[in-house]
N, C-alpha and C positions, 0 to 999 in steps of 0.2 A: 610531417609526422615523424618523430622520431624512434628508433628499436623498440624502444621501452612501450612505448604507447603503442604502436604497429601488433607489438606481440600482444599486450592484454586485449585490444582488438580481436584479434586471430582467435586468440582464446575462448573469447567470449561468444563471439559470432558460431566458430564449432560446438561451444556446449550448449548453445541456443538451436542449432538446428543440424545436429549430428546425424549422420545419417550413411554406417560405418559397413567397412569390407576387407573381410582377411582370414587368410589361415596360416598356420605354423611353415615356414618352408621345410621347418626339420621334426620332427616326433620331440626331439631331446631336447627344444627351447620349449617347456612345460610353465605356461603359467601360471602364478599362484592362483588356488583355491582358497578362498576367506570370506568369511560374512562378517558382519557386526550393524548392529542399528538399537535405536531407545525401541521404538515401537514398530508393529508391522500394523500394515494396511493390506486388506483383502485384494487377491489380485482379479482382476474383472476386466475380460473384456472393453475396449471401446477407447476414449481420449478423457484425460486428467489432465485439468488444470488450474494450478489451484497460486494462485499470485496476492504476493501480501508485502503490506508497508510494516515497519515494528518503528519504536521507538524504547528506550531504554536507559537507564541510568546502571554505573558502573564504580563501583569505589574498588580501589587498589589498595593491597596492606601491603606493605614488603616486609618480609619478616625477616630475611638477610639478602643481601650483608650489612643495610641498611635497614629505616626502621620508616622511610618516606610514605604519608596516604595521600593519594590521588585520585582525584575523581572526573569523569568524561562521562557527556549524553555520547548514545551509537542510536543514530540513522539507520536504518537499512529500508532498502525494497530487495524482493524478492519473487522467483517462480518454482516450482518445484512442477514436474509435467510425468506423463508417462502414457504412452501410447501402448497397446495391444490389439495385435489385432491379424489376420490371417497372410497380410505378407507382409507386414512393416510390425516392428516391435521397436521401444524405446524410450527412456530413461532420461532426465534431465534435472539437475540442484546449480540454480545459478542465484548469488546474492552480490550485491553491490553495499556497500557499508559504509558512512562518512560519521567519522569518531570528532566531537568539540570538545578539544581538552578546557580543562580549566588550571590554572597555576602554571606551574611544571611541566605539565602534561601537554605534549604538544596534539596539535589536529590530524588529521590524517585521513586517508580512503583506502578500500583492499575490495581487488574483487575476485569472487573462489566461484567455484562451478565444476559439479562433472558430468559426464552423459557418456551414454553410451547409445547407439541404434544399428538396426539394420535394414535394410528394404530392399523385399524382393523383388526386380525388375523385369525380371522374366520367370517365374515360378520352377521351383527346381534346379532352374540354370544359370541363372547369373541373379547375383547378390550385391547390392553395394552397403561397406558398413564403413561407421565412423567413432570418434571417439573424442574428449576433450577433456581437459583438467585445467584448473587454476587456483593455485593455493600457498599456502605458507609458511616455512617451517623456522625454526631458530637453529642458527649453522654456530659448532664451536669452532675455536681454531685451529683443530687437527682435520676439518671439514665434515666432521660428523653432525647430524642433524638427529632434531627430538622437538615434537608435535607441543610441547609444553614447555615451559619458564618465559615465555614476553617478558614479563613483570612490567610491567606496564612502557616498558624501551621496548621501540623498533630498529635499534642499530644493528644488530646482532640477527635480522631477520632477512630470509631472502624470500622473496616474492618469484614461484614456478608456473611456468607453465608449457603444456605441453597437448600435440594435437594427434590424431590419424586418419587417414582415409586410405580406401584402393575397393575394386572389386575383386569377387571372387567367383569362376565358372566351373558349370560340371554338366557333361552330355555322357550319352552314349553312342556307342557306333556298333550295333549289335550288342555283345557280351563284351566288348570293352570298355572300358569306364576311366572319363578324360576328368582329367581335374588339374585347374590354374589358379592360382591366387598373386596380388598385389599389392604392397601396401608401402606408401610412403608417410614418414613421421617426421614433426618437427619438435624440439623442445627447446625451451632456454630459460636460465635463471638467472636473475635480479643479481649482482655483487649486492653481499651485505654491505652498509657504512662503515660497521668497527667489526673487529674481533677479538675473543678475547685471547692474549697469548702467552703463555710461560717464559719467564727471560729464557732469551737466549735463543729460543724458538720463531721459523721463519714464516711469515705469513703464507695460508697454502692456496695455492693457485685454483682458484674457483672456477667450476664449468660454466662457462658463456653458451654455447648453443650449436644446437647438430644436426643434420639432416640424418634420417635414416630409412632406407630401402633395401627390400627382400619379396625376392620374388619365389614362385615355386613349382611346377608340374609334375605331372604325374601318370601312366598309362596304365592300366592293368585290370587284371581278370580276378574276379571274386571266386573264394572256393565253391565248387560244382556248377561252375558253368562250363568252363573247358576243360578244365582239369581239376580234380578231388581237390587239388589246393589251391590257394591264391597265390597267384606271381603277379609282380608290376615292376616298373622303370621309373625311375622322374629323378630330378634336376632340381637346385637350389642355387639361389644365389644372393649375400646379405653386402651390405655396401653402407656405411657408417660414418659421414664428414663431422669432426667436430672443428669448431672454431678454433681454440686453445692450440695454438703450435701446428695448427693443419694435419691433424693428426686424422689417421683413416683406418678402420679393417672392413678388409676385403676376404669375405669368403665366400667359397662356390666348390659345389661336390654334386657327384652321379651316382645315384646307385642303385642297386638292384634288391627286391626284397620278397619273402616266399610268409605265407602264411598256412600252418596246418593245424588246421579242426582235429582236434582232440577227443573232444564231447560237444555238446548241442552247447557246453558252457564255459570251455577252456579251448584257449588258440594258441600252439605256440610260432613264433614270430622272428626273423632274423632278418638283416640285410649287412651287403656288401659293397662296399664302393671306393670311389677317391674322392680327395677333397683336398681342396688349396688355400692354404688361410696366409692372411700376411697383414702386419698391423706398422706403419708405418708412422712420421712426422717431419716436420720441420725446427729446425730452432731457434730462438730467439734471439731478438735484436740486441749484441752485445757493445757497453758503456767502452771505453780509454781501456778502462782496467780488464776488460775482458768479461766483467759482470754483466747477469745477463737485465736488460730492459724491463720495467712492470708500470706498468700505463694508469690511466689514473682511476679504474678501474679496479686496481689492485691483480690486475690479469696480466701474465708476461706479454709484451711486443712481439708478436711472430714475423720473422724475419723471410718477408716471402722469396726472395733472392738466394736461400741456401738451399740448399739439395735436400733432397729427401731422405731422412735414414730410415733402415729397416730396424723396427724396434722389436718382433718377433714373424719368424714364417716357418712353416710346416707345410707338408705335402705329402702325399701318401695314401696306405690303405684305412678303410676306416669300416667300423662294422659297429654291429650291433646284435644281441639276442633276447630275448622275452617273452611274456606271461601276458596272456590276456585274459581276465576271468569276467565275464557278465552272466550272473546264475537269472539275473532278473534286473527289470526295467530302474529298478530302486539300485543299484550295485553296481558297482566297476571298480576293477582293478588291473592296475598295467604295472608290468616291472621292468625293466631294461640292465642291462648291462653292457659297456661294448668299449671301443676305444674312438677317440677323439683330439682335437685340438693338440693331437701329440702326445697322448697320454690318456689315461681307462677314463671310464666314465660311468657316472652309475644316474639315472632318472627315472623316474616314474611319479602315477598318481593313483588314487581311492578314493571314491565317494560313494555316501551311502545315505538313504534315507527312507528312513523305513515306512516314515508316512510325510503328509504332506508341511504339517510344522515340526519336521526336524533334519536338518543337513549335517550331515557328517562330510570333512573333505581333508585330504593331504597331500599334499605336492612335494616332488623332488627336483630339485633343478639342476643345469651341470651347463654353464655355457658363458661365452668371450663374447662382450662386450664392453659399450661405452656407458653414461650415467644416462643420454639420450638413449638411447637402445633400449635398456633396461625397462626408465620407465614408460616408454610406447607398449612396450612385450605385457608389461603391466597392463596399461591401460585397454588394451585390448580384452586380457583376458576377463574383462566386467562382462557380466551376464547384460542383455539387452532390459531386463526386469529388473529395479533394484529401487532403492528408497535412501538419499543419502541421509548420513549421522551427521550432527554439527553438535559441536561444542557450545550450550545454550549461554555461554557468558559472550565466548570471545564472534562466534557464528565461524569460526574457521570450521572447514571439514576435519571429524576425526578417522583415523587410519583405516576404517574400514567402511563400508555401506553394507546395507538391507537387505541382502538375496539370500533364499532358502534352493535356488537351483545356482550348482556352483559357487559364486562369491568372487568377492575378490578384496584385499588389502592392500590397494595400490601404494597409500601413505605410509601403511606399515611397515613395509621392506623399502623405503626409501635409503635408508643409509648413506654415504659419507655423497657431498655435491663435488670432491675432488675431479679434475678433468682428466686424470689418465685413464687409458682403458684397460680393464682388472678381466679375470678370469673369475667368476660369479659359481661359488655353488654354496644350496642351503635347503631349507626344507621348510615349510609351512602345514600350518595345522588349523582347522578352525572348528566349530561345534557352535548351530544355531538351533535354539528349539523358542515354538510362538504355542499356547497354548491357551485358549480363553482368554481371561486378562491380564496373562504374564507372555512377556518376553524374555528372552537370556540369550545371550551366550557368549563364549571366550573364543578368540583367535592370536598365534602365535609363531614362532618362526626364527629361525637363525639362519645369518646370513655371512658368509666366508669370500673377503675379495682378496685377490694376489694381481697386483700392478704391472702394469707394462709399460715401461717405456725405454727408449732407445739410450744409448750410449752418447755419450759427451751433449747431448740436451738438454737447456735446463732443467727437464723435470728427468733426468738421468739420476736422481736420487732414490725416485719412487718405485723403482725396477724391482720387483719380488718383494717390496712391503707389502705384508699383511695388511687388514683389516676387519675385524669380528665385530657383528650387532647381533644382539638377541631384542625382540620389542614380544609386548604382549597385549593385546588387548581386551576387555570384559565391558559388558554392558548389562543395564535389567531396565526392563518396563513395566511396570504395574499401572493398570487402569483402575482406581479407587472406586468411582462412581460415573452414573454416565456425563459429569461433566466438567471432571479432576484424575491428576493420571500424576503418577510419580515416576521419574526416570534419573537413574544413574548410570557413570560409564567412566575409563581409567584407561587409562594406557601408559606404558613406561616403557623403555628402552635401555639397555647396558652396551653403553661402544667404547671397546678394547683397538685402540688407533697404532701401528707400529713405526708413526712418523715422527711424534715428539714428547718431549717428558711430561704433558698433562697427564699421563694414564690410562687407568682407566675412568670411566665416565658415567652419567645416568641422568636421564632426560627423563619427568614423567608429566600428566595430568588428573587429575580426577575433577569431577563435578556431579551435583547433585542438583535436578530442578523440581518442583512442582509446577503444574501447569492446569488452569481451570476456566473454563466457558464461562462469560459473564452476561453475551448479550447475542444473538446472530450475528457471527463473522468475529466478533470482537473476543480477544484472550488474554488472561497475563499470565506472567512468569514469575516466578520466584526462584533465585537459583546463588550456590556459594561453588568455590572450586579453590584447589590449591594444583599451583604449578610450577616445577622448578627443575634445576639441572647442581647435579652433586658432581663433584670432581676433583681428582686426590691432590694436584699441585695447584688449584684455583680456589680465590672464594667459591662458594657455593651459593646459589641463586634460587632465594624461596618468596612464592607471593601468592598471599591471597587473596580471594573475591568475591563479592557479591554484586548480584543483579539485581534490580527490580523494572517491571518491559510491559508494554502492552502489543500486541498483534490484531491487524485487521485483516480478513483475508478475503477477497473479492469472491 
C-alpha cells in the first residue's frame, strides 16, 4: 500500500469511527468559533443514520479563459451519522465519489468526510475524543488555497487530509483539582499535478505531512475552597515533526496562574511562567551547482546527513492577564493580553446565544505553528454535534458545518499549504440563526502568517514573508413545502501572498439548489453554481455549472 492510499485509508477509517480526546495545553491556542450549513436538523437524543447512494449528471461552462463545455456522470455513496447521548456524543459526513468523464473530461474518484466525537470512559474522569477530515482545495502558485474554481481540471487540486486522537483526565484529591490531556495529530496533503506560475516565479514547496503532539497538566484550587481565590500550576508541552526539510517546534513552558472573583459574573485572571520555544530544520539535498534538489513530488530532497539549524528559539518569562465575563449560561467572554513567543500577544473569545436557534461566536487567536498544527487545532475545535455543508454540484465539503453550540470553520482558515512554519494570528467571526423554515447565516475571519525559516536553507527565502487571507462565508435554507426546500451558499476568499509577483488573489463559490421528495427515500436535485479564482498577473479562472441528481437514502 502506498502514502497516498495508506493516508485516505487513515482518513477514512477516523471519520468513520472517531471517537476523540483533548484540551488546549495553553489558554492562548484559542480555536476558531464558526457555523455554517443549508439546513438544520433537530437535535434529539439517541443514534442517526442516515446512508445514501446519489447519482448525477454535471455540465461544465468555462467562461474564461476559455469557452470549453464538459460534461461527467458523479457516482457517489455516502453516510452522514450523529450520535447523542449521556456519555458519548458524535458527528460523522463521510462520501466517496467516482466522476465518468465524457470527451475531455477525464474520470476520477475523491473521498471528503469530517467527524468529530467524544466518549466518556470513566464518567467525569477520563474522556477519549477523536477527530477526522478529508477534503480538497484548489492550491495557486504562491501556495494559497480557495474552496472554488476546479473548472472542471484537477491539476491545480490537492487532496488533504488530516486526523486526531488522545485522552483527556480530571480527578479530584480533596479541594484540589488534577487535570491532563493528550493529543496526537497526523496530517498530509496530496502535491498538486501543475501549478499555475507567474514568469519568473519559483515553484513553492508544498507541505507533505506532519506529526503533531501536545500534552498538558494542571493542579489547582478553585476560588472559595482554600482560598477566596483560585491558584493553580501546570505544565505544557507541544512537539510539531513536519516532513518538508525535517523541520520541528519544540515548545514547553510552566507556569503558575491566580484567578479573582469580582462578582458572581466577572473574574479577573493572570499567570506567570517560562517557556522554551525553538523551531528548527534540515536542508536540502544540494545539485554540482550548489542548487538545492526537488524530487518528483515537486517537494525539495531533505538532506538527512546535514545538521540541524536553528531557524528561531526564544526563552524566557512569559505571562498573561484577563477578563472573564459569564453573566449567564447563554454568554462568555474571555480577553487576554500577555507576552509570548518573544513578543506581546493579544487572544480571546465571545459567544453568545440568546436562544436556542441562534449562535453568536468570535475568536482571537495568536500562536507558532506548522500548516499540520494548525489544521489539527482546527479540527479539534468541532463541536461533537454538528451537520456537515457540501457543495450540492461538486459534494466537496464547504468551509464551514452545522453547529448552533460553538462551530467551527475548519476549511475556512485553511490558507496558504506552504511548508514552513509561520507565526499565525487572526480573528474569526461567525452568526447562525435557524428559525421555522429558514436557516442563515454568515461566518468570516482573517488570517496574518509571518514565516520561519533558518538561514542558508533552501526555504531561507521564506524567513519573515508575510501572508494575509480574508475568506467569508454565507448560507440560507428555506423549506418551501413539506416536500421541497431551497438552499443557497457562497464563500470567497482574498490572499495577499508576499512571495511572488501574482499579487494579490481571490478564490470564490456560490451555488444554488432546489431539492424535492418524489417517492420514500427517493430525491432529486436541481442545482447551477459559479466558481472561480481572479488574480492580477494571471489569467483568471471562471466556470459554470449545473446539476441534475437523484438520491436514495436507506
Amino acid at each position: 500500500m502506498n502514502t497516498a492510499t495508506l493516508s485516505r485509508t487513515i482518513a477514512c477509517v477516523a471519520a468513520a469511527a472517531a471517537i476523540g480526546a483533548l484540551g488546549q495545553a495553553h489558554a492562548q491556542d484559542i480555536p476558531a468559533q464558526e457555523t455554517s450549513s443549508s439546513q438544520r436538523a433537530p437535535r434529539t437524543s439517541g443514534v442517526r443514520i442516515d446512508p445514501y447512494i446519489e447519482a448525477s449528471q454535471v455540465l461544465l461552462a468555462e467562461l474564461s479563459p476559455g469557452d470549453d463545455v464538459l460534461t461527467y456522470t458523479q457516482l457517489a455513496v455516502g453516510v452522514d451519522t450523529g450520535i447523542s447521548g449521556r456519555n458519548s456524543n458524535a458527528s460523522a459526513s463521510l462520501r466517496y465519489e467516482r466522476r465518468i468523464g465524457y470527451g475531455n473530461t477525464s474520470d476520477g474518484d475523491t473521498i471528503s468526510g469530517i467527524a468529530r466525537a467524544s466518549m466518556a470512559l470513566v464518567p467525569r474522569h477520563l474522556t477519549i475524543e477523536a477527530g477526522g477530515l478529508a477534503s480538497r482545495a484548489r492550491v495557486e502558485g504562491n501556495g494559497a488555497t480557495s474552496l472554488g474554481g476546479y473548472g472542471g481540471n484537477d491539476d491545480a487540486t490537492s487532496q488533504i487530509y488530516s486526523l486526531y486522537a488522545g485522552p483527556s483526565v480530571q480527578t479530584n484529591v480533596d479541594d484540589l483539582l488534577v487535570t491532563g490531556s493528550y493529543r496526537i495529530g497526523y496530517t498530509r496533503v496530496e502535491a498538486p499535478d501543475a501549478l499555475a506560475l507567474a514568469p519568473g516565479d519559483q515553484p513553492v514547496d508544498i507541505f507533505d505531512d506532519s506529526l503533531s503532539q501536545n500534552a498538558g497538566v494542571r493542579a489547582g484550587f478553585e476560588p472559595g475552597t482554600v482560598l477566596p481565590v483560585g491558584v493553580g500550576v501546570g505544565a505544557g508541552w507541544n512537539q510539531q515533526d513536519i516532513s518538508n526539510l525535517d523541520q520541528r517546534v519544540q515548545d514547553r513552558f510552566v507556569r503558575a496562574d491566580v484567578t479573582v472573583p469580582v462578582s458572581r459574573n466577572v473574574a479577573l485572571v493572570g499567570g506567570v511562567g517560562y517557556e522554551d520555544v525553538e523551531v528548527s530544520s534540515r536542508d536540502a539535498v544540494r545539485d554540482t551547482a550548489g542548487d538545492p534538489v526537488i524530487g518528483p513530488d515537486g517537494r525539495f530532497i531533505t538532506d538527512k546527513s546535514a545538521p540541524r539549524q536553528i531557524a528561531y528559539e526564544t526563552d524566557g518569562l512569559i505571562w498573561d492577564v484577563g477578563v472573564m465575563w459569564r453573566p449567564s449560561r447563554r454568554t462568555s467572554l474571555e480577553a487576554y493580553v500577555g507576552r509570548r513567543y518573544g513578543s506581546s500577544t493579544y487572544y480571546g473569545s465571545f459567544s453568545y446565544a440568546p436562544n436556542s436557534g441562534t449562535s453568536l461566536n468570535i475568536g482571537v487567536y495568536n500562536n507558532l505553528t506548522g500548516f499540520g498544527g494548525a489544521l489539527v487545532d482546527s479540527l479539534a475545535g468541532l463541536p461533537t454535534e454538528f451537520q456537515a455543508f457540501r457543495n450540492p454540484i461538486t459534494g466537496d465539503l464547504a468551509g464551514c458545518v452545522d453547529a448552533l453550540e460553538g462551530g467551527n470553520c475548519a476549511l475556512g482558515r485553511l490558507g496558504s499549504l506552504r511548508s514552513s512554519v509561520f507565526r499565525s494570528r487572526g480573528v474569526t467571526a461567525s452568526l447562525a440563526r435557524s428559525a421555522g423554515r429558514m436557516s442563515y447565516g454568515v461566518a468570516g475571519g482573517y488570517d496574518r502568517r509571518s514565516y520561519i525559516a533558518a538561514a542558508g536553507t533552501a526555504l531561507s527565502a521564506a524567513n519573515g514573508v508575510l501572508d494575509e487571507n480574508i475568506w467569508l462565508a454565507a448560507y440560507a435554507g428555506r423549506q418551501l413545502d413539506r416536500n421541497s426546500s431551497l438552499n443557497a451558499n457562497a464563500f470567497v476568499n482574498w490572499f495577499d501572498s508576499g512571495f511572488d509577483s501574482t499579487g494579490n488573489g481571490m478564490g470564490y463559490s456560490a451555488s444554488l439548489a432546489y431539492n424535492r421528495d418524489l417517492l420514500s427515500g427517493l430525491s432529486a436535485t436541481a442545482a447551477v453554481g459559479l466558481d472561480g479564482v481572479t488574480r492580477d498577473e494571471l489569467e483568471d479562472l471562471t466556470t459554470a455549472s449545473a446539476l441534475v441528481g437523484l438520491r436514495y437514502s436507506f
